[in-house]
C-alpha positions as a Python dict, from the first residue, in 0.01 Angstrom:
ca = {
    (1, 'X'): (0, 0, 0),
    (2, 'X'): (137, 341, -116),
    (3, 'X'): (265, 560, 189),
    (4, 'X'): (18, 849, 102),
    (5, 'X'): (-251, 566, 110),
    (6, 'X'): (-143, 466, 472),
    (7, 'X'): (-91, 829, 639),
    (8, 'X'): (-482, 917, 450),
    (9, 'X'): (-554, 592, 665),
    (10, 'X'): (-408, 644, 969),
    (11, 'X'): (-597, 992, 966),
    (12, 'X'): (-896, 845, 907),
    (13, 'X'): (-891, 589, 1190),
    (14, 'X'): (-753, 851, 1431),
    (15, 'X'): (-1085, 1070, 1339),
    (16, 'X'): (-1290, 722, 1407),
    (17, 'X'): (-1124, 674, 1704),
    (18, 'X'): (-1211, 1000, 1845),
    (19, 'X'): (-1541, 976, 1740),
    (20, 'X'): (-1590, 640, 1863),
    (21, 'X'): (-1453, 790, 2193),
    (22, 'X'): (-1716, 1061, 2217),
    (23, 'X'): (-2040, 856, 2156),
    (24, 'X'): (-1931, 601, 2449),
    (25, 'X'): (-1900, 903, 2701),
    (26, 'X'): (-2200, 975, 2544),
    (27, 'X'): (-2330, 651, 2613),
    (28, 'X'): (-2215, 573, 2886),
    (29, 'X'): (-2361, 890, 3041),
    (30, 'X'): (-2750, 708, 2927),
    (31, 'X'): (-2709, 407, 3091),
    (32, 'X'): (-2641, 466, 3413),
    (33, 'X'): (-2913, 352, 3650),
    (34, 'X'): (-3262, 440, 3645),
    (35, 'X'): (-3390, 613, 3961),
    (36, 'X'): (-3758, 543, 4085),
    (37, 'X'): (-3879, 906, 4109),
    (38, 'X'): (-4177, 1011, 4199),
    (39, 'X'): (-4198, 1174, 3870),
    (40, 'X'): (-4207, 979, 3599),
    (41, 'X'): (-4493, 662, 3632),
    (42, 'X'): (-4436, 297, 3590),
    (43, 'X'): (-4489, 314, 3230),
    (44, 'X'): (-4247, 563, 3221),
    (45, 'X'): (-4016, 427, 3410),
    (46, 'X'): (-4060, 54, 3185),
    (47, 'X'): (-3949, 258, 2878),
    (48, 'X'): (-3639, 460, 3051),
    (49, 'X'): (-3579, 110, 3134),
    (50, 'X'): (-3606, -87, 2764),
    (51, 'X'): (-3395, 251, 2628),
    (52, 'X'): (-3121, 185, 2831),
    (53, 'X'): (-3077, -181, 2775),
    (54, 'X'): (-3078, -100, 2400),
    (55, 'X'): (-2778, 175, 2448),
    (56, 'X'): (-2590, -105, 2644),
    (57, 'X'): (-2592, -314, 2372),
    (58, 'X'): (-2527, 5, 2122),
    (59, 'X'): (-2203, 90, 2417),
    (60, 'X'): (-2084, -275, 2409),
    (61, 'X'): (-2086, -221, 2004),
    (62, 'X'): (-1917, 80, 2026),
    (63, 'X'): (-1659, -15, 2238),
    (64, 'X'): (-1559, -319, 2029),
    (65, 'X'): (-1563, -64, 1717),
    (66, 'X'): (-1283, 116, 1906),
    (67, 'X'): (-1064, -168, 2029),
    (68, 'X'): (-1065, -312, 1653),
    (69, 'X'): (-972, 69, 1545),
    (70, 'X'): (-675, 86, 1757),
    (71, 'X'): (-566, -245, 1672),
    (72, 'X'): (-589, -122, 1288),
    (73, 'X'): (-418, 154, 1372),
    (74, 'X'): (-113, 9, 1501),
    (75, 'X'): (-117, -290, 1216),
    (76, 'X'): (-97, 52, 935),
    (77, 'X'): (291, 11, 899),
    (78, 'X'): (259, -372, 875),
    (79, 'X'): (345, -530, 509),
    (80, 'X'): (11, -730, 507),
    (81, 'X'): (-207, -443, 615),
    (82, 'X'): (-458, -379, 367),
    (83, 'X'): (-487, -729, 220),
    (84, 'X'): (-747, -963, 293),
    (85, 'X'): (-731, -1250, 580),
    (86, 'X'): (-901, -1499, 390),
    (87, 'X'): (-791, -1452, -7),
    (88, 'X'): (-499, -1247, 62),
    (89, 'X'): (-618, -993, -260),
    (90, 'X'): (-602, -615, -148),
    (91, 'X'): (-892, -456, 38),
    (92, 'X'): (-1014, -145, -159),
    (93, 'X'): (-923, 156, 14),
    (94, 'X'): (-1290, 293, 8),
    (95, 'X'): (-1346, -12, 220),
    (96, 'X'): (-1033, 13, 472),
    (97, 'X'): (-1129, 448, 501),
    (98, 'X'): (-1525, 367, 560),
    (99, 'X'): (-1416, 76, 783),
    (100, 'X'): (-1060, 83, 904),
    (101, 'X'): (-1137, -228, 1136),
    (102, 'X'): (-1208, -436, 806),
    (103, 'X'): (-996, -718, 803),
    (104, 'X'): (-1153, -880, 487),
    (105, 'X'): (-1252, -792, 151),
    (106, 'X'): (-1615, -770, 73),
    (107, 'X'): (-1664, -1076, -112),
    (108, 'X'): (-1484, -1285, 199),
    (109, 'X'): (-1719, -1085, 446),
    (110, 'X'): (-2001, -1277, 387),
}
């Protein structure tokens, strides 16, 4: 992969890393506990409830996003970085910039 290629890439992940970063704060600021209050009704209280197990499971994702982001980032400078796992052919680079964490070319993704 051509050095331009790989600093373009290793700017790209850095940006999804810091994004990634951001939305679990974010995340992890919605799913701590949900106080009875006198407030809000049991209804109420079900939903606050069903909306924070579903941005637990969106904080798991989006920690294992960033964990396979740094791991691309430090594999950049590697000779075999950019090629797929499975048929060894080169990953596109639309497909390593969209998703850095990619480890497989489209057609071996499914």
């Amino acid at each position: 992969m051509a050095e331009l290629n790989k600093v373009e890439i290793k700017v790209q992940i850095t940006s999804e890393i810091d994004k990634t970063e951001k939305l679990i704060q974010e995340y992890t600021e919605l799913t701590k506990p949900v106080e009875p209050e006198n407030a809000i009704g049991r209804i109420s209280r079900m939903d606050a409830i069903n909306n924070k197990s579903v941005t637990e499971a969106t904080l798991r994702k989006a920690k294992e996003k960033l964990e396979k982001l740094k791991f691309a980032l430090s594999k950049v400078d590697d000779d075999d970085f950019g090629r797929c796992i499975s048929c060894k052919k080169p990953i596109p680079l639309g497909r390593i910039l969209i998703m850095p964490q990619a480890r497989t070319c489209v057609s071996c993704s499914h």
